[in-house]
N, C-alpha and C positions, 0 to 999 in steps of 0.2 A: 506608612505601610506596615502591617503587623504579620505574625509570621502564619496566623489563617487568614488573613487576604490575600495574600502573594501569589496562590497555585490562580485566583481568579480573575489576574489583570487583565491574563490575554486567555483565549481558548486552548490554543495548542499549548499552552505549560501545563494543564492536568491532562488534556487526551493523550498527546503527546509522552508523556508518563506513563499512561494506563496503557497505551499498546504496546510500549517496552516491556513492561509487567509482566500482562498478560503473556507476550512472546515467551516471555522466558518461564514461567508458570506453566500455559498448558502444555508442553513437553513432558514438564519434571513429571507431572501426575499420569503421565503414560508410562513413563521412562520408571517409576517409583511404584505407582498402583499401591499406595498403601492402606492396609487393612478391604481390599478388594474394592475398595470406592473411587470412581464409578464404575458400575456395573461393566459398559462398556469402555474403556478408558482411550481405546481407538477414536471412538466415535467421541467421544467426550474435546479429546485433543482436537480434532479435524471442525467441530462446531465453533469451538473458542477463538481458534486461528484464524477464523474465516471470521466472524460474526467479531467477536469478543477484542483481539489484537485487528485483522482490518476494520470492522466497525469505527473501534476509539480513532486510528491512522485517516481512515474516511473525516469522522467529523472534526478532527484539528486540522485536513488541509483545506477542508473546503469553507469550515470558520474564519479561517485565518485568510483566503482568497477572497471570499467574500468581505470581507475587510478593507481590502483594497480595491475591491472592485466597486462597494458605493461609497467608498471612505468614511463609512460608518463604524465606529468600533462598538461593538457585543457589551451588553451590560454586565458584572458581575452575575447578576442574578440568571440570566437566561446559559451560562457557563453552569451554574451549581445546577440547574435543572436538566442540561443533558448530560452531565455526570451521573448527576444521580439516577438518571434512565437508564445509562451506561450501567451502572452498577446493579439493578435491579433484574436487569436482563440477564448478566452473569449468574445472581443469584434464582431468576425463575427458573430457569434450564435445568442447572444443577437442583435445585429443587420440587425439580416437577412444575412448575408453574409456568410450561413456557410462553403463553400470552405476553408473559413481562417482556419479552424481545419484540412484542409488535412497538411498544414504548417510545425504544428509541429511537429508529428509522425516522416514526412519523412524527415525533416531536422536532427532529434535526433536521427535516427536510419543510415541516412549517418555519420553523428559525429562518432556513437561505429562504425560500420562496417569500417571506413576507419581505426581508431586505430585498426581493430583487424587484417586487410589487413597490416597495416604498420609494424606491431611483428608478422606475422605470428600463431598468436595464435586462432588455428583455433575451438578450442574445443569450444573458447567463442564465435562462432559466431551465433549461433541458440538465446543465448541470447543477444547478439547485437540485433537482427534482432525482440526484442521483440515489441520494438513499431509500428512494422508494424500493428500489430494486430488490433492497435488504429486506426490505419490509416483502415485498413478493414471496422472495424465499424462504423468510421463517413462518409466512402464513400459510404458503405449501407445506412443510415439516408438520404444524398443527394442523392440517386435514387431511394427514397418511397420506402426502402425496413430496415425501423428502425426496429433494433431489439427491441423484448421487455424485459420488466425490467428481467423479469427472466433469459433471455438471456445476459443480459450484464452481471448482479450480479452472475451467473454461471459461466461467461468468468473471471471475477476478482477473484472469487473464485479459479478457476483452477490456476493464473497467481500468487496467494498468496499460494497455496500448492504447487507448481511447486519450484519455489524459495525460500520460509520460510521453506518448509523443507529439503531443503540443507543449510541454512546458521542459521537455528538456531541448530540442529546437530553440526553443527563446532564450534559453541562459546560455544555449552557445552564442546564439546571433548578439545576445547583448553583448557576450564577454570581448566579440573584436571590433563591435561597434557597429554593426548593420542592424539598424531599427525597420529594414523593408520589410518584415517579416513574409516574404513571399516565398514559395513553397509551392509544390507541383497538386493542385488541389484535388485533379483525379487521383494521385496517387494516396493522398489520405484517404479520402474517398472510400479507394479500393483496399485500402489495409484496415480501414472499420469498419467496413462493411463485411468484409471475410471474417474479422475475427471474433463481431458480432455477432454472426452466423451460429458460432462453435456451441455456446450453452445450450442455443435452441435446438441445432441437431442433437447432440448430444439429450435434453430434455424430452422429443417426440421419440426417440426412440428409431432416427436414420441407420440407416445401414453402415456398420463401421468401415467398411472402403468407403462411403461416398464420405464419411466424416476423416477420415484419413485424407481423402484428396483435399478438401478443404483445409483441412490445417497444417497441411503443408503447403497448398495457396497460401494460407494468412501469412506463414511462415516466410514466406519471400514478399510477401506484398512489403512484410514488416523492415526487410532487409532495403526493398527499393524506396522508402519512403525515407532512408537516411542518405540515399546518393546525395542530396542535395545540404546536410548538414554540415556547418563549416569546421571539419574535425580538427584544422589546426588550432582553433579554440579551445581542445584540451592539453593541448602542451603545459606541461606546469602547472595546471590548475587540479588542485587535488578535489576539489567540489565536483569539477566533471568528471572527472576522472570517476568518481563512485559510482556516478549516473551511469556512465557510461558502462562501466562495469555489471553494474545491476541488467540492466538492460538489454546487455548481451543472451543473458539467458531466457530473456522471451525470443526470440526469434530459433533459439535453437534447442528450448525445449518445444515449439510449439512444433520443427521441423524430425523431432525426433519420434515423439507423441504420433505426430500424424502418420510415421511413416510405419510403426508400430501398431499400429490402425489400419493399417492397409496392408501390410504383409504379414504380420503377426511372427516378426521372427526372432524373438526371443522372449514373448512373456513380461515386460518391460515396461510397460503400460504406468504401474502405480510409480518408479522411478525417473521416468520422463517428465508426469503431473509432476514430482514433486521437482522436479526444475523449475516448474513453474513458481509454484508456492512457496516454495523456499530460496529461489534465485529471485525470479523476475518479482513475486508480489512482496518477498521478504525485503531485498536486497532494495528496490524502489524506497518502499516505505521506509526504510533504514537511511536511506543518502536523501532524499526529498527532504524527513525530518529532520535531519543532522543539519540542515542548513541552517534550522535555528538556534543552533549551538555552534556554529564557527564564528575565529574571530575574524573580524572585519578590518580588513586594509584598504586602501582606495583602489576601486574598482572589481574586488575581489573577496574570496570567499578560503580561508585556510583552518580544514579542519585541523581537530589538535589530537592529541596520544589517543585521550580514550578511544574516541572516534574512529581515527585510523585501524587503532586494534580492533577494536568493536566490528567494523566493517568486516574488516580481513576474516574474520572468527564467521560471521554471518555466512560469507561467500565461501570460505573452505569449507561450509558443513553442506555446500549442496554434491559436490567431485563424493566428498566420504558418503553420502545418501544413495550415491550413483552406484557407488562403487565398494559396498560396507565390506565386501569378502577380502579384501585389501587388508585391513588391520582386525584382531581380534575385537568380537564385538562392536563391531564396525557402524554397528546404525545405532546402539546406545552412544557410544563416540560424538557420531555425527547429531546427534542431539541436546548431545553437553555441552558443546563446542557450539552450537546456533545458543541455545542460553547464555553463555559465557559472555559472547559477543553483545546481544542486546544486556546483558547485567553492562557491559561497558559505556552500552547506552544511558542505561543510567545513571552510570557514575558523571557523565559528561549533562545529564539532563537534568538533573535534581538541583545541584546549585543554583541551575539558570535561571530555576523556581523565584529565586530574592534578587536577582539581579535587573539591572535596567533591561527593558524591551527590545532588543534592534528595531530601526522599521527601514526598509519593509524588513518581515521576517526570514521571507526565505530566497531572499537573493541581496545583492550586492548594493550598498548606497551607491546610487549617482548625486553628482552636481545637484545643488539646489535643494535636497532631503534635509529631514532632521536629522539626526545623531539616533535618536532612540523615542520609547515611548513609552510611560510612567502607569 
């Protein structure tokens, strides 16, 4: 192994990098705006978060998923080509070319679908077929028909209840030992299906009470669909513990948002979203992928310093976002403090770069696994 093969063993060691990156990047150049570039530096920041830091987080979890789902591992070569789509996108944007972000949706979303053509495993296919979604929205932006922020941050919304609440369910039930994996299946049902809902109203243009009633429906459907989660399973385990953490603030940005949407009683709207995107979509993406950076003990998952800080730094910049008139300067703060925390990311991710593989990656050896993967 030499030290430019290394980022290309596995998927998630270079996306996985580039959405820390990015995280911590497109802030600084809102936060900084130097020499007036870009134009817009709002709008700049809020593209990159969404596209650029979720995009890369998108395609190292679903690489990395889909890895285990046909037990097929990703060639070097087809890794260098959605980076380098990754990177092209970043660059069209910023320089005017933005076709280059149609790129990568649809190259990473032929990647899962031909793995899930080639096993026959057809169940994964609607999630193969996630990142079209990306591909939707940036081909809306190029025919003057950009969504708005509430529309994106409700689409990411839904794409982190969608998925976090099937795979954080599974890392409880594995951590005590119930493989039934059974689950009240109206009640998911009705929590993706409401929170589904949110981008589209939001998108036509519904009337903001009726989109207020619904996302504070999604908001407790979200709540009723963890009755049945075995929460003693986070005792002591600091991997759930993140999850969990993360996660809290979807159901209570989405109940805050919605209620904000219906009464309109304080204007509060873009602080709510960013519950969203900075608790529920940041904070996910931040504990999901940190799973491949803890060390491994039998039957569990123990992040280590960076992490921990890291985490903690992420989660306190959503309270200071809420709340910026609390400290002077209070929302530059809050966005030094979210950088800070994914730099920490880094510090914990870049090593990982040379080091053996875990497998699987983002949960716990059992019985009978290998040790790692070269």
């Amino acid at each position: 192994m030499t030290v430019l093969s290394a980022p290309w063993r596995a998927p998630h060691l270079s996306l996985f990098a580039l959405a820390a990156l990015w995280a911590a990047v497109a802030p600084m150049v809102w936060v900084l705006n130097v020499g007036g570039w870009p134009a817009d530096p709002v709008a700049w920041h809020r593209h990159e978060l969404m596209f650029g830091m979720g995009g890369a987080a998108i395609g190292g979890y679903l690489l990395t998923a889909a890895s285990h789902w046909t037990g097929r591992r990703f060639a070097p070569g087809l890794t260098q080509a959605v980076v380098a789509a990754w990177c092209a996108a970043r660059i069209g944007y910023s320089a005017g070319a933005g076709w280059l972000g149609l790129l990568y949706p649809v190259l990473l979303a032929a990647v899962l679908v031909q793995a899930v053509w080639a096993t026959r495993r057809w169940p994964r296919l609607p999630i193969a077929s996630m990142p079209l979604a990306l591909f939707a929205a940036e081909l809306a932006m190029l025919s003057g028909h950009e969504p708005d922020a509430t529309t994106l941050i409700f689409g990411f919304g839904a794409l982190i209840a969608v998925v976090g609440g099937r795979i954080l369910p599974a890392f409880l039930r594995a951590r005590v030992g119930d493989e039934s994996g059974r689950e009240w299946s109206w009640v998911n049902a009705l929590a993706d299906s409401t929170v589904l809902a949110l981008p589209v109203f939001a998108a036509v243009g519904v009337a903001p009470e009726v989109v207020g009633v619904a996302t504070i429906l999604a908001a407790c459907a979200q709540v009723l669909r963890m009755v049945r989660w075995p929460m003693q399973a986070v005792a002591g385990q600091g991997d759930l513990m993140l999850l969990l953490l993360a996660w809290a603030w979807l159901p209570a940005g989405l109940a805050l948002a919605g209620s904000e949407l219906l009464f309109e009683a304080g204007g509060s709207l873009g602080r709510y979203l960013h519950m969203l995107a900075l608790g529920a979509m940041g904070g996910m993406i931040f504990a999901v992928a940190a799973r491949a950076y803890m060390r491994r003990v039998p039957g569990r998952l123990v992040p280590g310093h960076w992490l921990r800080v890291g985490f903690g730094l992420v989660w306190l910049s959503v309270p200071l976002r809420l709340v910026p008139e609390l400290l002077p300067d209070g929302l530059r703060l809050s966005a030094l403090i979210w950088c800070a925390g994914w730099g920490c990311f880094l510090c914990a991710a870049l090593p990982a770069i040379w080091c053996d593989i875990p497998h699987p990656v983002l949960s716990a050896r059992r019985a009978g696994q290998t040790r790692s993967i070269t």
